[in-house]
N, C-alpha and C positions, 0 to 999 in steps of 0.2 A: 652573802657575797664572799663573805670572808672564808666561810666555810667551803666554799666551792673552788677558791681558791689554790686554799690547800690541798685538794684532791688533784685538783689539776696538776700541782708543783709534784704531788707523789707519784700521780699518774704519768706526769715525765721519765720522775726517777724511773718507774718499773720498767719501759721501755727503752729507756736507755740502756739499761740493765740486760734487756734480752737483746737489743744490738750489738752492745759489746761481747756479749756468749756468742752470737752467730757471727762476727768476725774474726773470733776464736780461732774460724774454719782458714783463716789467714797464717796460722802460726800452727795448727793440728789438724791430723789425717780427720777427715770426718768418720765418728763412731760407724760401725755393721747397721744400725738401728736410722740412720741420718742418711737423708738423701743426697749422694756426692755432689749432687747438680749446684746444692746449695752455694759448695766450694766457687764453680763458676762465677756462681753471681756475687761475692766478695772478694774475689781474686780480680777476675775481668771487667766487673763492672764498681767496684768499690768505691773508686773515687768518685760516681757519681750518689751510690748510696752515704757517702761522707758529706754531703750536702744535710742530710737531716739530723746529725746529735748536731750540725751548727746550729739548726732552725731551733733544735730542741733548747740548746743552751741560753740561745737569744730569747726562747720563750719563757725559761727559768728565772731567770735573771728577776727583771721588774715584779718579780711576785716571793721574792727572796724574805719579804718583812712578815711572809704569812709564814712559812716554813724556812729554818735556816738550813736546818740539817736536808731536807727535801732536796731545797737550791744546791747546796754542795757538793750531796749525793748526785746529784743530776751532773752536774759538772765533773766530778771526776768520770762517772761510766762515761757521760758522752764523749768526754776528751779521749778516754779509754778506746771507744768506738772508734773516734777521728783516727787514731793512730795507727791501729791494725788494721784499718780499711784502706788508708794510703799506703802501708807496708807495700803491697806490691809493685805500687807504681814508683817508690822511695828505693827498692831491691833492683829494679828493672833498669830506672837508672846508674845504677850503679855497675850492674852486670853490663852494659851499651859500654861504658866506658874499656873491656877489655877483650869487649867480642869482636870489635873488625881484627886484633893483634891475631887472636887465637884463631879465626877461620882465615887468613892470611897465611898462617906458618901452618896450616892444617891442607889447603888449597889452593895456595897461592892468590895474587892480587886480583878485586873485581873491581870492574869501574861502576860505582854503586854512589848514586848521587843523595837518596835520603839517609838520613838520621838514621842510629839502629833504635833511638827512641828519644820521641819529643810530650813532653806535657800537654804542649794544646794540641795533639793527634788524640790527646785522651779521650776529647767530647768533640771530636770528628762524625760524620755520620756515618751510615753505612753505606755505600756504593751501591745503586741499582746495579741488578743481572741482567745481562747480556743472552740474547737467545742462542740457544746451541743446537745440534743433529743430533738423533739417535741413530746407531746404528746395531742392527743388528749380529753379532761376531761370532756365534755358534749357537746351535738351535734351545730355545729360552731364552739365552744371556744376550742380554744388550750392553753396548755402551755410550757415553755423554759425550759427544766429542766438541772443543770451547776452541773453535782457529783464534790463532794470536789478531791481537790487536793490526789495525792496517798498519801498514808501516816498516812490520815486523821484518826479521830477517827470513825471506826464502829460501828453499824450504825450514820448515822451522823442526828446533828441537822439540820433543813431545815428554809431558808428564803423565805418566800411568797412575791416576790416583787408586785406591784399593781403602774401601770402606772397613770402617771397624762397627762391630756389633754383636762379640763374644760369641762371634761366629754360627750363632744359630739366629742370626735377627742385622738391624739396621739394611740401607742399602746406597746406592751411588751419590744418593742426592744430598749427602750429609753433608753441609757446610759449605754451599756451592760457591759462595762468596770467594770462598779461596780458590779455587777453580777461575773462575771471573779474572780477580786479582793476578795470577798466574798470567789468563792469557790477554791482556792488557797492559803484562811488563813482555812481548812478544813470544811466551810459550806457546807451543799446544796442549791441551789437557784434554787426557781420556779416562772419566770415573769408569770402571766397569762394575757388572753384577758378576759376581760368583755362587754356587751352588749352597746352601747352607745344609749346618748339621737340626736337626741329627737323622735327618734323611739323607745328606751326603757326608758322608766321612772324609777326612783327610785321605788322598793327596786329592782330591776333586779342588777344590779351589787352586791349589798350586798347577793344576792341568788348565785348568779355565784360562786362568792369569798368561800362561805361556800361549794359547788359546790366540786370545785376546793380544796378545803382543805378534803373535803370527799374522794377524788378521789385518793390525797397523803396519804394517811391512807390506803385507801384500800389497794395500791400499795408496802406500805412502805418497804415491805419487800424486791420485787423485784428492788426498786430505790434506798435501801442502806440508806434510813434515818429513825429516829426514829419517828414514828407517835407519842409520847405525847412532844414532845420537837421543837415546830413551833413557829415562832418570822413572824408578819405581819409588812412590811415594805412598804409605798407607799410617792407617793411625790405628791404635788397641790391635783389634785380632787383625786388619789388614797391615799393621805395620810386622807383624809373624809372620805373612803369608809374603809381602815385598823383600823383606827379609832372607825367609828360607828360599824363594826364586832366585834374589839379585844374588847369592852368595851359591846358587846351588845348580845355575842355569848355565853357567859357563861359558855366555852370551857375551863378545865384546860390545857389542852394539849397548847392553847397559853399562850407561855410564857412569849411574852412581844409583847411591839408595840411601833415601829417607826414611825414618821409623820417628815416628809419635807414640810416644809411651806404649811403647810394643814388647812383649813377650818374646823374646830373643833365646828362651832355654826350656823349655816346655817340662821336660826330667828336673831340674830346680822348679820350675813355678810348680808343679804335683807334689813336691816335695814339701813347699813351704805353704801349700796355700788349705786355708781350711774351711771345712763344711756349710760354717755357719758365717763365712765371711760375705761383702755388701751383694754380689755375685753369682754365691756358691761357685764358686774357681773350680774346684776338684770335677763338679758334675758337670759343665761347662766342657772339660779337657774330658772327660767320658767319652761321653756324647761323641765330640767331634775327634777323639781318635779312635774312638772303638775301645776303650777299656782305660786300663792302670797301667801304669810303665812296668809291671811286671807282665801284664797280659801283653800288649800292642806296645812293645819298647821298640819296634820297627819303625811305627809312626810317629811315636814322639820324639826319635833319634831327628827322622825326616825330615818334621814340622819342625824340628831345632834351627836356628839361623847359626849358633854357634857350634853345631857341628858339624857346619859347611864351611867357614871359613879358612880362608886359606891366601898368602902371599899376594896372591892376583884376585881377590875379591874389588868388587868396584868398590872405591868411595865412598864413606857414609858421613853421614849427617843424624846423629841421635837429638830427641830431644827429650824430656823429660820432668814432670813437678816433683818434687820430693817431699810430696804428699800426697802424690796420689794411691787411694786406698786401693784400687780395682788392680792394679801391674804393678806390682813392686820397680820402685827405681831403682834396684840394685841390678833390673835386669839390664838395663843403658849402662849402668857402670860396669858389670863382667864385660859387658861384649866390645863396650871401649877400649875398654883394659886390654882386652883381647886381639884385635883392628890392630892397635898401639904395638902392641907385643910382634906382629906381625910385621909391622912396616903398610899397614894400608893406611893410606893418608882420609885420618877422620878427627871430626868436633864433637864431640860431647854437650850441647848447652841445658847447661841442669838449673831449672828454677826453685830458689827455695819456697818460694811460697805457692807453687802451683800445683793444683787437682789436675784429675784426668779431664781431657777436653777444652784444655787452658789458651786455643786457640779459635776458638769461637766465637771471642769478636776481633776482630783485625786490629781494630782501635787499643783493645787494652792493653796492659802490661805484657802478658804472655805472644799477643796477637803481635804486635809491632816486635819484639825482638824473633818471634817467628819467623814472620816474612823478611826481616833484614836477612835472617842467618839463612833462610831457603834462599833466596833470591842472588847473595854472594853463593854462596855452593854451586846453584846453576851456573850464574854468570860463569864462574872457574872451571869448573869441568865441562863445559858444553861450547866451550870457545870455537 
């Protein structure tokens, strides 16, 4: 008994041991070799993985007389574990404290009744979906269309979501929750499909996207939203393609633009990004532009959002982890810097502890000051 004891007290430690490494992914880019996703589930969901080095410690504890050093070792990794797995939701608070100032003097006042982040939202559930239409909007391409919530404002403003999936993959349906949530604080939201590489080259998506925005216009009447009052929101390669549109369409009707750790310089990301990264970046920007910026510098100028902008660009709203391995976050910080330099009224919210996709659950750290910071941005610009 005794002897089993002990095994069990070390068999804690070990584990403890590999939870603290994989909350690691809380304070480090995850390695080329380590699946980002991982980042996700320690960033987004952490605090409820923080429940087990408690379970683990309480399980060390009473068997401390068989192994000392075991019990110890267990307690420092788990506490180890406790601390880097609350990091985000400890950082999130803290960042809530100075993000209604910053999207206020960036956008002006919203009248925004939740929290930019509460604790017990953390072990919130997830909100059933709401059924939505397909429409058809050019031959192939469909899009999701989510009418607002009853109640809403007639006709309503509309969100053009634009999927991310390194452009040759993912599609509309990514993350519908957010969609949902969108049109139950009274938006419209329309995911579309666009064409992928490496059978469509760039500009086909940015034509789809315009497409797709034609198609809501024409419609507007019969969908209940106002055609001059549209906000383009996309995440990874669709926050490129919302991006190089909202900054390149010279469309007052858009009113602002969202990017989610989006690729905002495509000549910088070819530049910085390497072969054997989590990715392969370089062969990805191939593909979908048709070569090297020395071959196809026409399309990666195109595909650039910051070689569009310009004084009268809409409104942005950046967000970004500064760790995520897949898009550098210094692409959100040039192109802020840039916005800034111009005079276009924009927020930057850069999470330190977040991967790519750090809005995936609504509920966590990244997810709640998300939808705070989207939902002010709307409210302000689509008044």
């Amino acid at each position: 008994m005794a002897a089993f004891a002990t095994m069990a007290v070390w068999f804690l430690f070990f584990i403890g041991l590999l939870l603290a490494a994989l909350a690691l992914l809380n304070v480090f880019p995850a390695p080329a070799w380590l699946d980002w996703r991982l980042g996700v589930l320690t960033g987004e969901y952490g605090h409820w993985l923080a429940l087990v080095p408690l379970a683990f410690a309480a399980l060390a504890w009473p068997l401390r007389a068989h192994s000392v050093a075991a019990t110890f070792g267990t307690l420092i990794t788990t506490g180890l574990a406790l601390g880097l797995l609350l990091r985000p939701a400890i950082e999130a608070a803290l960042l809530a404290r100075t993000l209604p100032g910053e999207l206020a003097r960036a956008f002006g006042r919203a009248d925004i009744r939740a929290a930019p982040f509460s604790f017990r939202q953390l072990m919130g559930r997830r909100p059933p979906l709401a059924p939505f239409r397909t429409f058809t909007f050019a031959p192939g391409l469909e899009l999701d269309f989510h009418a607002p919530a009853d109640g809403a404002e007639k006709p309503a403003p509309c969100v053009i979501v634009i999927h991310g999936g390194g452009w040759n993959g993912g599609d509309r349906t990514q993350v519908p929750q957010l969609n949902h949530w969108l049109a139950q604080r009274g938006f419209a939201v329309a995911a579309i499909s666009y064409r992928l590489a490496p059978a469509f080259l760039w500009p086909a998506p940015r034509d789809d996207t315009l497409l797709a925005i034609a198609f809501l216009k024409a419609h507007a009447s019969e969908m209940g939203i106002d055609p001059e009052r549209l906000v383009l929101l996309g995440r990874s390669a669709g926050g490129q393609i919302a991006e190089a549109v909202g900054y390149g369409a010279n469309d007052p009707a858009i009113r602002g633009v969202v990017g989610l750790y989006a690729p905002s310089d495509l000549n910088f990301g070819y530049a910085h990004a390497r072969e054997d990264d989590a990715i392969g970046s370089p062969q990805l920007m191939r593909q979908f532009l048709g070569g090297t910026p020395a071959t196809a510098r026409a399309n990666y100028d195109s595909a650039s959002a910051m070689e569009h902008v310009n004084r009268h660009s809409p409104p942005t709203l950046l967000l970004h982890g500064q760790l995520d391995p897949l898009v550098w976050h210094r692409h959100s910080v040039r192109l802020s810097a840039q916005l800034a330099g111009l005079g276009v009224p924009c927020a930057f919210v850069s999470l330190p502890w977040a991967t790519h996709g750090f809005e995936y659950n609504l509920n966590g750290p990244g997810g709640q000051l998300t939808t705070f910071a989207l939902e002010w941005f709307l409210r302000a610009r689509l008044k």
